[in-house]
C-alpha positions as CSV (number, residue, x, y, z in Angstrom):
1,X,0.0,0.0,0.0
2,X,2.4,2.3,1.1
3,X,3.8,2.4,-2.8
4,X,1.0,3.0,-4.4
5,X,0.6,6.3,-2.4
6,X,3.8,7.2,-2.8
7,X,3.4,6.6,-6.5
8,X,0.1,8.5,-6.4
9,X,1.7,11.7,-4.9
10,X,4.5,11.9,-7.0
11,X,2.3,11.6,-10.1
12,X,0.1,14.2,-8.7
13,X,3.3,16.3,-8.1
14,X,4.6,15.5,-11.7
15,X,1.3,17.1,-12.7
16,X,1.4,20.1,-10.4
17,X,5.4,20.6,-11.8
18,X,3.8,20.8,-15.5
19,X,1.0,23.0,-14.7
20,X,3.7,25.2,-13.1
21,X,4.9,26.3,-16.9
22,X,1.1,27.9,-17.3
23,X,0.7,31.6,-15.5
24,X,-2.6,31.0,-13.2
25,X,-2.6,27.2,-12.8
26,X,-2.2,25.9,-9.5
27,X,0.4,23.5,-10.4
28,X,2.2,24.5,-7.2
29,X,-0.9,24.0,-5.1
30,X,-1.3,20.4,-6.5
31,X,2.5,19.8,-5.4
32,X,1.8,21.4,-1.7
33,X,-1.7,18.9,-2.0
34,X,1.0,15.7,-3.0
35,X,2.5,16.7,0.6
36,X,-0.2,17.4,2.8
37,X,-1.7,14.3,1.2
38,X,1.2,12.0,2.2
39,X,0.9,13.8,5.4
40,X,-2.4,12.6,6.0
41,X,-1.1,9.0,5.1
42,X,1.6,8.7,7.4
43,X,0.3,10.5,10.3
44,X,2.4,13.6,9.5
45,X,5.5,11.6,11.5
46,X,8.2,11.9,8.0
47,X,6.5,14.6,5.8
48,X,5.7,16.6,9.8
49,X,3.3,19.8,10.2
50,X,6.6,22.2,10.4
51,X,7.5,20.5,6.9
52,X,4.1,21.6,5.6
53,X,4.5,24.4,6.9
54,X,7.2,25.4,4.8
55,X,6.3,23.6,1.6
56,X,2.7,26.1,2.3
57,X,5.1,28.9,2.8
58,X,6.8,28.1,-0.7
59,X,3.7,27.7,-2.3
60,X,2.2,30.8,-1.0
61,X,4.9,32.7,-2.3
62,X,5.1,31.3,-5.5
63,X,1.1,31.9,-6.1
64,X,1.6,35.6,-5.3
65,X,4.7,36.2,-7.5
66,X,2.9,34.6,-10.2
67,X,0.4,37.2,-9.6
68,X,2.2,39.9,-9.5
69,X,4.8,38.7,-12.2
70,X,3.6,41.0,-14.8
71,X,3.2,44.0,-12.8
72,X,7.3,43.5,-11.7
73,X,8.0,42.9,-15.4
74,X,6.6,46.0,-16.4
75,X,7.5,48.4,-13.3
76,X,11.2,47.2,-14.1
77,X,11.1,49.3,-18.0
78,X,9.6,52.0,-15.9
79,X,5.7,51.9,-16.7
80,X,3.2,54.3,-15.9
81,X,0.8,53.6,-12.8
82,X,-1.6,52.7,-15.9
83,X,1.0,50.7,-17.7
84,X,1.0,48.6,-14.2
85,X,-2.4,48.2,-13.4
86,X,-2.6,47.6,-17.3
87,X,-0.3,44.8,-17.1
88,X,-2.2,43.0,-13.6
89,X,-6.0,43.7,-15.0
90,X,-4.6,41.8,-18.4
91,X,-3.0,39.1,-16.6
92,X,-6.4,38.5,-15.2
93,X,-8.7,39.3,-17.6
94,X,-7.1,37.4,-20.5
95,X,-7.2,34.0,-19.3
96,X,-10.9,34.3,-19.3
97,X,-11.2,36.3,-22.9
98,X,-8.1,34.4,-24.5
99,X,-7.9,31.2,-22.8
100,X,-4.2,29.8,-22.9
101,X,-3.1,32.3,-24.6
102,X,-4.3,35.0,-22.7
103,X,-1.7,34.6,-20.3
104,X,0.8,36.4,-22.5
105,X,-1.5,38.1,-24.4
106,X,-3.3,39.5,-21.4
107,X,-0.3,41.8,-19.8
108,X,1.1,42.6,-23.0
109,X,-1.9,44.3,-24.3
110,X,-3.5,45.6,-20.4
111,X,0.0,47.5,-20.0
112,X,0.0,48.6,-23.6
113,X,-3.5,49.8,-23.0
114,X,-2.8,51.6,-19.7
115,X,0.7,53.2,-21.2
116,X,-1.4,55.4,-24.4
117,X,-4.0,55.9,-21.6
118,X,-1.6,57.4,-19.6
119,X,-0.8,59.4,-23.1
120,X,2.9,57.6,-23.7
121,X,4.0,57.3,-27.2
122,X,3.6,53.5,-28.6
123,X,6.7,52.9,-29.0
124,X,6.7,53.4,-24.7
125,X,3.4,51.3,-24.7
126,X,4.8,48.4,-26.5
127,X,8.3,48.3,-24.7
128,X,6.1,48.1,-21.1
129,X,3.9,45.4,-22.5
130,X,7.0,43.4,-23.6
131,X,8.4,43.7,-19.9
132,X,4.8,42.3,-18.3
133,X,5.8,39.6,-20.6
134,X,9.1,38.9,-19.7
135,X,7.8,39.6,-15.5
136,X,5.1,36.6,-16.5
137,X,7.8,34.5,-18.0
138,X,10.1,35.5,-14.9
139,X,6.8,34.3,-13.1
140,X,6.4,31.0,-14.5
141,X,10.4,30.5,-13.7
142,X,9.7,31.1,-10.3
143,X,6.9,28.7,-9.8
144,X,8.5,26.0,-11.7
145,X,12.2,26.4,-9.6
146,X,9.9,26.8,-6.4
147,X,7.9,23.3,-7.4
148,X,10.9,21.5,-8.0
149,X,12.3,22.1,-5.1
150,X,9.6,21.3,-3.3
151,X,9.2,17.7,-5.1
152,X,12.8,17.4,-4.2
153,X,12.8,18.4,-0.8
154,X,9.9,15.9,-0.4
155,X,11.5,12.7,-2.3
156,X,15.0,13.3,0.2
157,X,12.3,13.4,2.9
158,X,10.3,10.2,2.1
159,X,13.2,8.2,0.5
């Protein structure tokens, strides 16, 4: 028995660790869930509550960077107030109008938006909307590097 949970929760990890690469998927929150789980199993006595603890820590942490990813990406090619709250409202607000593809899409064209808003040349606009996109992509780093260790944190734990 105790295999085939161990083989359950690193397959649900391997999944979390690939959803990781998308901006918005939990794929950290299904590798914390692969450790609390285990948890549960073994009575929290190898994977223990001050273990979890950090692992929720980790995941915390890499859910609001991966939030704010865009935002950083575009405050670092100095973008307007407008050009930031461009770049977080289109993070959010293109999952939902261009699915996958929104997640690029999204903060490119909110801080682009926000930037001629603010009345900034284009030329401005589209050099803040290519830093959102470079802050998501610094995002989705962070979340995968952040999963990993995590998953290998847990297998030098359990093994």
């Amino acid at each position: 028995m105790h295999i085939l949970v161990l083989i359950g929760v690193i397959v649900l990890m391997v999944l979390g660790l690939m959803a990781t690469f998308i901006p918005v998927f939990p794929g950290n929150w299904l590798v914390f869930l692969g450790v609390f789980l285990y948890g549960l199993y073994d009575h929290f006595q190898v994977v223990t509550w001050p273990f979890v603890g950090v692992v929720l820590v980790l995941t915390l942490l890499a859910t609001v960077l991966d939030y704010l990813a865009g935002l950083v990406g575009a405050r670092r090619v100095k973008a307007s107030r407008s050009g930031e709250v461009g770049a977080v409202v289109g993070g959010i607000v293109g999952i939902f109008v261009f699915g996958p593809l929104g997640v690029v899409l999204g903060p490119f064209l909110g801080a682009i938006t926000g930037e001629v808003a603010a009345g900034r040349s284009s030329r401005e606009a589209f050099r803040v909307g290519f830093g959102a996109v470079v802050g998501v992509m610094g995002g989705v780093l962070i979340k995968v590097l952040i999963a990993g260790a995590v998953i290998v944190m847990f297998i030098l734990r359990v093994t």
